[in-house]
C-alpha positions in Angstrom: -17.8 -7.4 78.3 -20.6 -5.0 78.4 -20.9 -3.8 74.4 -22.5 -0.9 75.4 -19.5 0.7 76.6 -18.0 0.5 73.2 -20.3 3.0 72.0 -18.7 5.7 74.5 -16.5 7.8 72.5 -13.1 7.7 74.6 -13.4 3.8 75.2 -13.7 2.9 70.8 -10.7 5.4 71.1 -8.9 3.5 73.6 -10.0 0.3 72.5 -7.6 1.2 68.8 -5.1 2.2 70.6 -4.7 -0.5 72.9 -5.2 -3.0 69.8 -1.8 -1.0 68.3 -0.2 -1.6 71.6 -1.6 -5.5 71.8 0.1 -5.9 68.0 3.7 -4.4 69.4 3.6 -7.0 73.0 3.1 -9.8 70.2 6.0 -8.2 68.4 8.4 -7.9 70.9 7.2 -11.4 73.0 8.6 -13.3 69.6 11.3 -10.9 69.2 13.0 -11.7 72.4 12.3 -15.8 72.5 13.9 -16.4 69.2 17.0 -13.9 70.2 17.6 -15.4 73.6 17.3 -19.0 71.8 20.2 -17.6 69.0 22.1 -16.4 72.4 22.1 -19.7 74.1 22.5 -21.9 71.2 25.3 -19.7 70.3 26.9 -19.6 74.0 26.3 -23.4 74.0 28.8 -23.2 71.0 31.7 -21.6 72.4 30.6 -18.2 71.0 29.1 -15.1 71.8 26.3 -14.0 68.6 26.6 -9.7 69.2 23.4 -9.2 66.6 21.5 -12.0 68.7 22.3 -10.3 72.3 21.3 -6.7 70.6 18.0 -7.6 69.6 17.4 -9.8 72.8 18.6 -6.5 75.2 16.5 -4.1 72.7 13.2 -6.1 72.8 13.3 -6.9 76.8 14.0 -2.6 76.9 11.2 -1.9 74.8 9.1 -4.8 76.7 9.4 -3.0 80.0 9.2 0.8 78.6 5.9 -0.8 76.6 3.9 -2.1 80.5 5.4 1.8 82.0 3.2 3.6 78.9 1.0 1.0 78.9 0.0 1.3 82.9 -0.1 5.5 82.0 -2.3 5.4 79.2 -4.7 2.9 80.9 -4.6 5.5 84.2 -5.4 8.5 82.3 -7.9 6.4 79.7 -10.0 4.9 82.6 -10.0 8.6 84.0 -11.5 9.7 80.9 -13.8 7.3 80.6 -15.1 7.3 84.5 -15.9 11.0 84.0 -17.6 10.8 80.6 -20.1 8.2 82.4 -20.3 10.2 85.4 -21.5 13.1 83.4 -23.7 11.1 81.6 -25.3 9.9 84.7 -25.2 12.6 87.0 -27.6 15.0 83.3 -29.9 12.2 82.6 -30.9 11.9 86.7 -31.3 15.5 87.0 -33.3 15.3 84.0 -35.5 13.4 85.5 -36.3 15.5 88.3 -36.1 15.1 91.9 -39.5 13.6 91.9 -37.5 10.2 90.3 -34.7 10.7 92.8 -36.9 10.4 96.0 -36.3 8.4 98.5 -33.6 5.2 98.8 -32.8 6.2 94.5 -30.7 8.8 95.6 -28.4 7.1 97.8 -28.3 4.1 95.0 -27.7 6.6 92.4 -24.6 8.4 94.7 -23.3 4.6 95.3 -23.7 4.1 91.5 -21.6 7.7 90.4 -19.2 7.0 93.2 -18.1 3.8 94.3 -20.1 2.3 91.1 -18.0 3.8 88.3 -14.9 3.7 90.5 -15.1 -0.3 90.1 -14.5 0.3 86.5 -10.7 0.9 86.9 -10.5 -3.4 87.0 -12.1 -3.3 83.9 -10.5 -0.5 82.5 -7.0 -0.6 83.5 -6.5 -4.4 83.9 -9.0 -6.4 82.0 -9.5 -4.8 79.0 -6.2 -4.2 77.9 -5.5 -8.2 78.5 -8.1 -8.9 76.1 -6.0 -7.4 73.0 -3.4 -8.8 74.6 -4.7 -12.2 74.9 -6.1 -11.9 71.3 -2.6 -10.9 69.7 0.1 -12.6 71.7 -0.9 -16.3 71.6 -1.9 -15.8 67.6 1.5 -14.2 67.2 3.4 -17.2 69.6 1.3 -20.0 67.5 2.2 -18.7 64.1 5.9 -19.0 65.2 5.6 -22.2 66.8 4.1 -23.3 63.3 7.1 -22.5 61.7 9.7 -23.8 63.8 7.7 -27.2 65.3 4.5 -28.1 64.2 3.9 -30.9 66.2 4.6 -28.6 69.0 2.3 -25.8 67.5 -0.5 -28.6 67.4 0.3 -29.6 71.2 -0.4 -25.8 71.9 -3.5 -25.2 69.6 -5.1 -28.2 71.0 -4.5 -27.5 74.5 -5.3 -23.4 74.0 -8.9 -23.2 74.6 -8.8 -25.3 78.0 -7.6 -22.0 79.8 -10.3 -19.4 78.6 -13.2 -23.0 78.7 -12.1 -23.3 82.3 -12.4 -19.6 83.2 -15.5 -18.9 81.7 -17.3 -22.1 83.6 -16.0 -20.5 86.6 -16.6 -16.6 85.8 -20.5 -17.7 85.2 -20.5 -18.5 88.9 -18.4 -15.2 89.4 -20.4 -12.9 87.7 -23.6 -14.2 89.3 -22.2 -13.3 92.7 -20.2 -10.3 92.0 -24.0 -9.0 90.7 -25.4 -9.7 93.9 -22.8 -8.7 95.9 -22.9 -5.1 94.1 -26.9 -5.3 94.6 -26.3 -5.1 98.3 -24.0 -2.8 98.6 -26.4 -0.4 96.1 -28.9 -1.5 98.6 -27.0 -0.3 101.3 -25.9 2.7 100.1 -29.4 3.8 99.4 -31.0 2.8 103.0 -27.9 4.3 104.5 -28.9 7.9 103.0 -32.5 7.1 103.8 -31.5 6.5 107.4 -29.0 9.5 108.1 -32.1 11.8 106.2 -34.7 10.6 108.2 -32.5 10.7 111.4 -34.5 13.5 113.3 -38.0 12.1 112.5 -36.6 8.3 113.9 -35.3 9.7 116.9 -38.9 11.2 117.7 -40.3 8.0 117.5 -37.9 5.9 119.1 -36.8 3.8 116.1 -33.1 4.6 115.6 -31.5 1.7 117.5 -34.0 -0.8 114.9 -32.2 1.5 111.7 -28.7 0.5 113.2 -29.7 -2.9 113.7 -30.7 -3.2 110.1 -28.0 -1.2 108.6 -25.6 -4.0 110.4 -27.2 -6.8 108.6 -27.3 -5.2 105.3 -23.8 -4.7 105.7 -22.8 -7.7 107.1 -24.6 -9.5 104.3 -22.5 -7.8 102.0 -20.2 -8.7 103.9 -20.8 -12.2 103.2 -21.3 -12.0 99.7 -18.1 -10.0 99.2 -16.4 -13.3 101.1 -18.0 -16.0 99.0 -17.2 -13.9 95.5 -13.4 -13.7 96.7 -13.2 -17.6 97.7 -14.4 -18.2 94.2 -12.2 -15.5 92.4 -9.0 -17.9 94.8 -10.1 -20.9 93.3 -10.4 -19.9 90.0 -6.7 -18.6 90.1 -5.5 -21.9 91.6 -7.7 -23.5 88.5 -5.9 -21.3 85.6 -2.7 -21.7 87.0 -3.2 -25.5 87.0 -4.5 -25.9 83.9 -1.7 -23.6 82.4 0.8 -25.4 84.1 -0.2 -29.0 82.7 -0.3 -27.6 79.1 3.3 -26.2 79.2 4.8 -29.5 80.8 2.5 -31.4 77.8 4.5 -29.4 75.5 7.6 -29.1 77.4 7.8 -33.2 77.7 7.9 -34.4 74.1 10.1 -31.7 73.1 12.9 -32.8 75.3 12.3 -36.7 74.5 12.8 -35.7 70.9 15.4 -33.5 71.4 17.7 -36.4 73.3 16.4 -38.4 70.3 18.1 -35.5 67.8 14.6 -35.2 65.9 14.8 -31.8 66.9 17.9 -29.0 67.1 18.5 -27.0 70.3 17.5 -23.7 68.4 14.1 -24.9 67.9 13.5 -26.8 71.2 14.8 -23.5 72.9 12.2 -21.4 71.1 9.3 -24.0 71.7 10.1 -23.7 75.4 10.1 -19.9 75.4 7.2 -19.1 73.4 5.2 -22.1 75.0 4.6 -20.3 78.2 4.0 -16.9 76.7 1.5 -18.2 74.5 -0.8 -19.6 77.4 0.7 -16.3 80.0 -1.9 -13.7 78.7 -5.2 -16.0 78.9 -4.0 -16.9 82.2 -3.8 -13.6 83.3 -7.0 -12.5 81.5 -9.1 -15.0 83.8 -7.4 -13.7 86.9 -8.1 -10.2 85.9 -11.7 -11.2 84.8 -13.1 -11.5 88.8 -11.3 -7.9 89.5 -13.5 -6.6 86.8 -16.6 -7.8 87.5 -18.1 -5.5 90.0 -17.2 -2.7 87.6 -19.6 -4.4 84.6 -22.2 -5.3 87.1 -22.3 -1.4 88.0 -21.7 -0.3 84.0 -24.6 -2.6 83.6 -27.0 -0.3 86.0 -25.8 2.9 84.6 -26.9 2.1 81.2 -30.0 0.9 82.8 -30.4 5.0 84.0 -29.0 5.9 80.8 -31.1 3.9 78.6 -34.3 4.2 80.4 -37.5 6.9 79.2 -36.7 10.6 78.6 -39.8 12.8 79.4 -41.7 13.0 76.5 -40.7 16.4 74.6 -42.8 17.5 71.6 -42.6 21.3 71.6 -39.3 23.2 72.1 -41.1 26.2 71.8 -43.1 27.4 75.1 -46.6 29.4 74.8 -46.9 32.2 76.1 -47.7 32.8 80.2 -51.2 33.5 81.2 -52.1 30.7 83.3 -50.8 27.5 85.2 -53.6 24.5 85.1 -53.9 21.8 87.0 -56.5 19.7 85.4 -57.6 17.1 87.3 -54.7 16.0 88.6 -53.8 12.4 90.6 -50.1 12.1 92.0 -49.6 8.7 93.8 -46.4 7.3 95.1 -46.6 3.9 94.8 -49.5 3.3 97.4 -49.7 6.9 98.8 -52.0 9.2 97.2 -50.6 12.7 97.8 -53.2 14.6 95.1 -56.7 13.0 94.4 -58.3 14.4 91.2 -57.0 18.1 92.0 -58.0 20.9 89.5 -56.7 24.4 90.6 -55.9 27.7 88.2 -53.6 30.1 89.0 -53.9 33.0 86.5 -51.1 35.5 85.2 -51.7 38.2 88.5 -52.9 35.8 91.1 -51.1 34.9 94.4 -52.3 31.6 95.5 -51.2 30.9 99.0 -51.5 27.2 99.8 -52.5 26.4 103.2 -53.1 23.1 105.1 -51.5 20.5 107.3 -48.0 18.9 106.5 -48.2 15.8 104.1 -51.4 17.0 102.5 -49.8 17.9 99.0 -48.8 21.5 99.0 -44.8 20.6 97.6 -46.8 18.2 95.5 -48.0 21.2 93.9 -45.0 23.1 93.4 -43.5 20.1 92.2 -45.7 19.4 89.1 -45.2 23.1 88.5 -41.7 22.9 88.4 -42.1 19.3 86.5 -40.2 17.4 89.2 -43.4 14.9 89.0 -45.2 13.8 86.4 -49.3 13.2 86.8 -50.1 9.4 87.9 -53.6 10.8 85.6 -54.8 14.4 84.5 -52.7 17.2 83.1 -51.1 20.3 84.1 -51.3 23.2 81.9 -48.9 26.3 80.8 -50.6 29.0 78.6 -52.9 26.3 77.4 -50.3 23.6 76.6 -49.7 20.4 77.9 -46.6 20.6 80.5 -45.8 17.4 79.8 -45.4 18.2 75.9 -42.7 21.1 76.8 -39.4 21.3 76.9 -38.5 21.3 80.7 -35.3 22.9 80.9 -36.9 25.7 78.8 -39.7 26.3 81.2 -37.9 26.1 84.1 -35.8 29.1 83.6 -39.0 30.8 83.4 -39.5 30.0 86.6 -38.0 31.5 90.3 -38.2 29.2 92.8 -37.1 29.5 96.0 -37.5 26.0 98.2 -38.3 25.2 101.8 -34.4 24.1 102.7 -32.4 26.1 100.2 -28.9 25.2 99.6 -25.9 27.3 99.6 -22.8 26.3 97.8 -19.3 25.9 98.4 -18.5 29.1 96.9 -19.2 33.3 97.4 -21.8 35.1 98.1 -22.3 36.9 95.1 -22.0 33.3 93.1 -24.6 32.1 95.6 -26.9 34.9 94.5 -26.3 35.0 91.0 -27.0 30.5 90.6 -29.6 31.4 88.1 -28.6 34.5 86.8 -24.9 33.7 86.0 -24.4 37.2 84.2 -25.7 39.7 86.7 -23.7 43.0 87.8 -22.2 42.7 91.4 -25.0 46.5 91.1 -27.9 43.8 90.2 -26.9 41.3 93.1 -26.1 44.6 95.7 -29.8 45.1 94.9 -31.5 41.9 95.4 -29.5 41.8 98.1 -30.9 44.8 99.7 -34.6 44.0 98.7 -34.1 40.9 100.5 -32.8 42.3 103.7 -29.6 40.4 103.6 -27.4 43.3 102.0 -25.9 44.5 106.6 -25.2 41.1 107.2 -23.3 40.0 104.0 -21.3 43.8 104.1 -20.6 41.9 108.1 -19.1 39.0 106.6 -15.1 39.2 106.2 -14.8 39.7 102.7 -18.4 40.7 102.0 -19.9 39.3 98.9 -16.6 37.9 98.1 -17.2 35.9 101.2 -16.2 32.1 100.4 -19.3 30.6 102.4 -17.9 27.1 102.7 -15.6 28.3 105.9 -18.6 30.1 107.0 -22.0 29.1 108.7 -24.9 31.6 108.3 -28.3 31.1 110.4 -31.6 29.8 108.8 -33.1 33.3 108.3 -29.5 34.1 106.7 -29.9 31.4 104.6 -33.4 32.6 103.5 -32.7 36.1 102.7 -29.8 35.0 100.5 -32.2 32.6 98.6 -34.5 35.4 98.7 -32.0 37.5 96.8 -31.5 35.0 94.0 -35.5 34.7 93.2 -34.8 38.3 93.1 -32.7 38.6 90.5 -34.9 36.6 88.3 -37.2 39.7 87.6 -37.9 38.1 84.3 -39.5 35.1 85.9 -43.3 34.0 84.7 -43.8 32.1 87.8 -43.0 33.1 91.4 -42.7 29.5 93.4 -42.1 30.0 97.3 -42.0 26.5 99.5 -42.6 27.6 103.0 -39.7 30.7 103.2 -40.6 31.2 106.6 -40.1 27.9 108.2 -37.8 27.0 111.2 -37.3 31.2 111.6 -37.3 33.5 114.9 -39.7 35.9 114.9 -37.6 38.5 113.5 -36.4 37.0 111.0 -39.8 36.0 110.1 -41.0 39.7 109.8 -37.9 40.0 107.6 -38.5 37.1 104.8 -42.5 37.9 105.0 -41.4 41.5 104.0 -38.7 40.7 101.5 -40.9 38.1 100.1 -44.1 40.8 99.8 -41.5 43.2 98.0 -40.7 40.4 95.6 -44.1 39.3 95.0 -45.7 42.6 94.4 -47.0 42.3 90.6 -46.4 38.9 90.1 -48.0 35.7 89.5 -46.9 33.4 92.5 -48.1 30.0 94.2 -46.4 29.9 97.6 -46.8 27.5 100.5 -47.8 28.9 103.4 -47.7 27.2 107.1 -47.6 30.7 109.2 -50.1 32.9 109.1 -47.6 35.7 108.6 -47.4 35.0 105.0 -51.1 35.1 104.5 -51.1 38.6 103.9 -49.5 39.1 100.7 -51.9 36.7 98.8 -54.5 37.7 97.2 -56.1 33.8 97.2 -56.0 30.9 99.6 -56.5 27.0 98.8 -56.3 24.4 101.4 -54.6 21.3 101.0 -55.7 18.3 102.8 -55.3 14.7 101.9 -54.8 15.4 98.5 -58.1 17.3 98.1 -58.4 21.6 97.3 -60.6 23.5 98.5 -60.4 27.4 98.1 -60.8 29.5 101.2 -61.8 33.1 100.5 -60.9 36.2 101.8 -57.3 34.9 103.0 -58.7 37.0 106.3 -61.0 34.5 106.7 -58.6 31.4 107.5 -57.7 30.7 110.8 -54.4 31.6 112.2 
């Protein structure tokens, strides 16, 4: 069992209420063997005992009503507890930025919050709840058998611990494999999102037939490992059930020898014989539901790892105020790739610094340390004078209006879309931005207008722009004006349209923008290129080449 999950509010919850329901099993196991024994001793004398039978009929009732709320509360508890962790998850990895997210981490992290967490319904639903069963029930079996045979109670104490000894040399192996097999299909996961991402840029070169080849042996490997797990989970059952099985019939023997020999009474053989197998039923059953849950810890196990692992450092909840954004000698490297060398760059509160070079030189780099999506491999960047790194992120970021080179539209309307990040604008406010961002004819063309559900609905790329446009728009407050490329992948016209809309919105503001066209040249008032990681500023912006 993973402790950590114990500090999760809704699992201590559920964890006291299933020890109350482990308490009433124990209750009602005893309850019914000792009745049924006073049934058939009694029937055995010619005679029916009523008080006996009622009990007997009550307890199996309440047995079976006890698994029905049992198997609900488990459901809805599991439920509970899935989403709390997704949550978890899902705001510590945004926290971090998409900087930590790049490349096969996001498709481990989407294996992790979906089929990761899913795996916890063995644990939750099954495995968990036979551990206050298996704590309770055998205690509560043992402390009867004491009473009515001891020699019998010794037989069973004795011969106990074999079944949880024998399951935990076997789960070792278990859990080892179960790890590995949920490392590959993590693995998987990830390089399967890398793949489908990357699709257009393998097909140019030729390479996609190699990515299928290697996607089929990473999945037939977990393939494999899911095989071997599962023949070891088999024989681990057969073990418990033999083991089980041998330590009733060594109880089960002497207490019919001595019951032929009249050192014992029927009553109390009867009971010894019922509880016997009760006693030994839930550690059985724990072992078996062990293997089910193990793929469930070994994913619990890498979500605290997310959860656990370094915040950014936050000293100052407070932000200074905007004059300037710094980059003091900055060095971004991605493992061996340098994408900034030793950069230093000033953008002051007025300027509009259009960054120019060829792709992969380390414009989005830019706008990414701006935003604080990546953190410095060495140097600083600078807001108002302080220390980015020192700030609280969240804060600065909704100073900020960013509009990036493959905005995403959401399952939702248009006048949601617009408003993202400015929830509480006036449908007046989003008409407007709307309209300074040329997109208010073609959203008034859409069925329902700005009502317009956009999931059943595909807009084009300069579409897409001019509504993303919109939303900067709205944030008329912003400090920062960040624009990734707007004009990319656009026709001509719609080019004229997002160049225009864009110099509307960044008349009389401070904005860094990356620029591939020369079309978008004109509304800066300073160039920088970019190349291999190094800056150089390019002055007048008439001056660079088209």
């Amino acid at each position: 069992m993973d402790k950590r999950l114990l500090r999760l509010g809704p699992v201590r919850r559920y964890a006291v209420v299933l020890a109350g329901s482990g308490l009433l099993a124990a209750i009602l196991v005893v309850a019914q063997a000792v009745s049924l024994a006073a049934v058939l001793v009694a029937a055995v004398d010619g005679r029916l005992d009523r008080a006996a039978l009622l009990v007997c009929l009550t307890a199996v009732v309440l047995r079976g009503a006890h698994t029905a709320v049992a198997g609900a509360v488990a459901g809805r508890a599991a439920a509970g507890v899935k989403a709390h962790l997704r949550a978890e998850l899902l705001e510590k990895a945004t926290g971090r930025g998409p900087g930590w997210l790049a490349g096969k981490r996001a498709g481990e992290l989407a294996t992790l919050a979906g089929r990761g967490i899913d795996g916890l319904d063995g644990y939750l639903t099954g495995y968990f709840p036979q551990v206050f069963l298996a704590a309770f029930v055998p205690v509560a079996c043992l402390g009867w058998l004491a009473v009515t045979d001891l020699t019998s109670a010794v037989i069973v104490a004795v011969t106990l611990p074999l079944i949880p000894v024998f399951g935990a040399l076997v789960g070792w192996q278990t859990g080892a494999r179960t790890k590995r097999q949920w490392h590959l299909l993590q693995r998987l996961g990830g390089h399967f999102l890398d793949t489908v991402q990357g699709l257009p840029t393998l097909r140019s070169f030729g390479r996609e037939r190699a990515q299928v080849r290697r996607v089929h042996a990473m999945a037939d490997a977990y393939r494999v490992a899911t095989m071997r797990t599962l023949r070891l989970a088999f024989l681990s059952a057969l073990v418990l059930e033999l083991v089980a099985t041998v330590s009733v019939a060594l109880v089960a023997v002497p207490v019919g020898l001595r019951l032929l020999d009249g050192k014992l009474t029927l009553g109390a053989a009867l009971v010894v014989l019922l509880l016997a197998p009760e006693a030994y039923l839930p550690l059985r059953t724990l072992g078996t539901r062990f293997h089910a849950s193990q793929e469930g810890l070994a994913a619990a196990a890498e979500v605290f790892a997310v959860l656990d692992g370094p915040a950014p450092a936050t000293t100052e909840s407070r932000l200074p105020p905007f004059d300037s954004l710094v980059l003091d000698r900055v060095t971004v490297a991605y493992d061996d790739v340098v994408a900034l060398r030793d950069a230093s760059l000033t953008v002051a509160a007025g300027d509009r610094v259009a960054l120019v070079g060829p792709s992969g030189g380390g414009k989005s780099t830019i706008l990414a340390l701006a935003l604080g999506f990546v953190t410095p491999t060495s140097g600083r960047v600078l807001v108002g004078g302080a220390d980015l790194a020192t700030l609280d992120l969240a804060a600065w970021r909704a100073r900020l209006a960013w509009m990036p080179q493959r905005p995403h539209l959401f399952a939702g309307s248009v006048l949601d879309n617009v408003r993202l990040g400015a929830p509480a604008a006036s449908l007046d406010a989003v008409v407007a931005a709307a309209r300074a961002a040329d997109a208010d004819e073609f959203v008034r063309a859409l069925p329902a207008g700005y009502d317009t559900d956009l999931a059943g609905h595909g807009l084009s790329s300069g579409q897409v722009q001019r509504l993303a446009m919109a939303r900067a728009w709205l944030r008329r407050d912003a400090d920062l004006l960040l624009l990734d490329e707007p004009t990319a992948r656009l026709d001509p016209a719609s080019e004229a349209a997002v160049v225009a809309a864009a110099a509307r919105l960044a008349a009389d503001r401070t904005a860094l923008l990356v620029a591939h066209r020369p079309a978008l040249l004109s509304i800066a008032t300073r160039v920088v290129e970019v190349s291999s990681g190094v800056l150089l500023e390019r002055t007048p912006p008439a001056a660079v080449p088209a």
